[in-house]
C-alpha positions as CSV (number, residue, x, y, z in Angstrom):
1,X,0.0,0.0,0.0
2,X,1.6,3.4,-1.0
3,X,1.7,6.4,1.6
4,X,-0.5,8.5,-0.2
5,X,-3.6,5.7,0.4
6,X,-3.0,4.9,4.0
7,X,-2.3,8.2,5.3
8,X,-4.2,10.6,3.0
9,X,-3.5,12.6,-0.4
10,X,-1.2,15.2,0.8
11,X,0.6,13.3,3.8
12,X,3.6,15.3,5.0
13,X,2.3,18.2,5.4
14,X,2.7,19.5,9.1
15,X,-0.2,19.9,11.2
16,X,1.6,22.4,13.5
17,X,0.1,25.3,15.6
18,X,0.9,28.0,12.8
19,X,-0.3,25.7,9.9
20,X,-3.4,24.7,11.9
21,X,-4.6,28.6,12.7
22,X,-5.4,29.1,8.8
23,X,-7.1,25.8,8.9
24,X,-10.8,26.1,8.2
25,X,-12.1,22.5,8.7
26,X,-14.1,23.8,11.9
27,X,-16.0,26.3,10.5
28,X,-16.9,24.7,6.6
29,X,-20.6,23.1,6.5
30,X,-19.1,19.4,6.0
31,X,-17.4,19.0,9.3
32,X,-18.0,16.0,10.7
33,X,-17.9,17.4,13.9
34,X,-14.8,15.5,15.7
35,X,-11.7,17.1,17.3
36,X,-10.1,17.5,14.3
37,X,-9.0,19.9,12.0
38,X,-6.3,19.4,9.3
39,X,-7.6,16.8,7.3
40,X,-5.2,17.7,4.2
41,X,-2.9,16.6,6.6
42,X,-4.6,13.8,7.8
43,X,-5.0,9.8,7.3
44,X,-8.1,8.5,5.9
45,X,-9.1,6.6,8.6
46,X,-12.3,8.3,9.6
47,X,-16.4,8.3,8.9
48,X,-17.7,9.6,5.9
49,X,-19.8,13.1,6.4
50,X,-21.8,14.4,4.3
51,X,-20.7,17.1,1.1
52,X,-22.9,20.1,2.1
53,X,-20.5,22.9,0.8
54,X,-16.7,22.7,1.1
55,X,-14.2,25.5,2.0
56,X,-11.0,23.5,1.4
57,X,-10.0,26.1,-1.4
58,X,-9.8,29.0,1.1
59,X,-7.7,27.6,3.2
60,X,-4.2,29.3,3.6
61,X,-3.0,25.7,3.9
62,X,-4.3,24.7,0.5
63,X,-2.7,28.0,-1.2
64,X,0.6,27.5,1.0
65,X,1.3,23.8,0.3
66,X,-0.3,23.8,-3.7
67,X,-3.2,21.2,-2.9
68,X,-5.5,20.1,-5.2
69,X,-9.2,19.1,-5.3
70,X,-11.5,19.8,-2.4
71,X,-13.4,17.7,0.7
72,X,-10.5,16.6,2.2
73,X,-12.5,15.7,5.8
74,X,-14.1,13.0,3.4
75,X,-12.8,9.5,3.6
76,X,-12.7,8.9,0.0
């Protein structure tokens, strides 16, 4: 199994303090409501939510680090 399957499409990226205040997970319509936030950053072991609207794009993270595509708090 390759990295980018078991730990999610853009793992490396630092979840740190500084990288985490620009995230926008807790505030976009398709939270899934856990106590997480980062979830460019993170695996893809979690539920699936619901797509209701996604702010992924508007993230400083996603225009720091040059992500692509959106709902990354999915667990596609």
């Amino acid at each position: 199994m390759n990295n980018s399957k078991k730990y999610g499409r853009y793992f490396g990226i630092c979840p740190s303090y500084h990288h985490a205040k620009a995230c926008k997970c807790v505030v976009c319509p398709s939270y899934p409501g856990t106590d997480e936030m980062m979830y460019c950053a993170r695996g893809t072991d979690r539920p699936a939510g619901k797509k209701m609207g996604c702010l992924c794009t508007e993230c400083g993270g996603y225009k720091k680090f040059g992500l692509e595509g959106d709902y990354f708090c999915q667990n596609l």
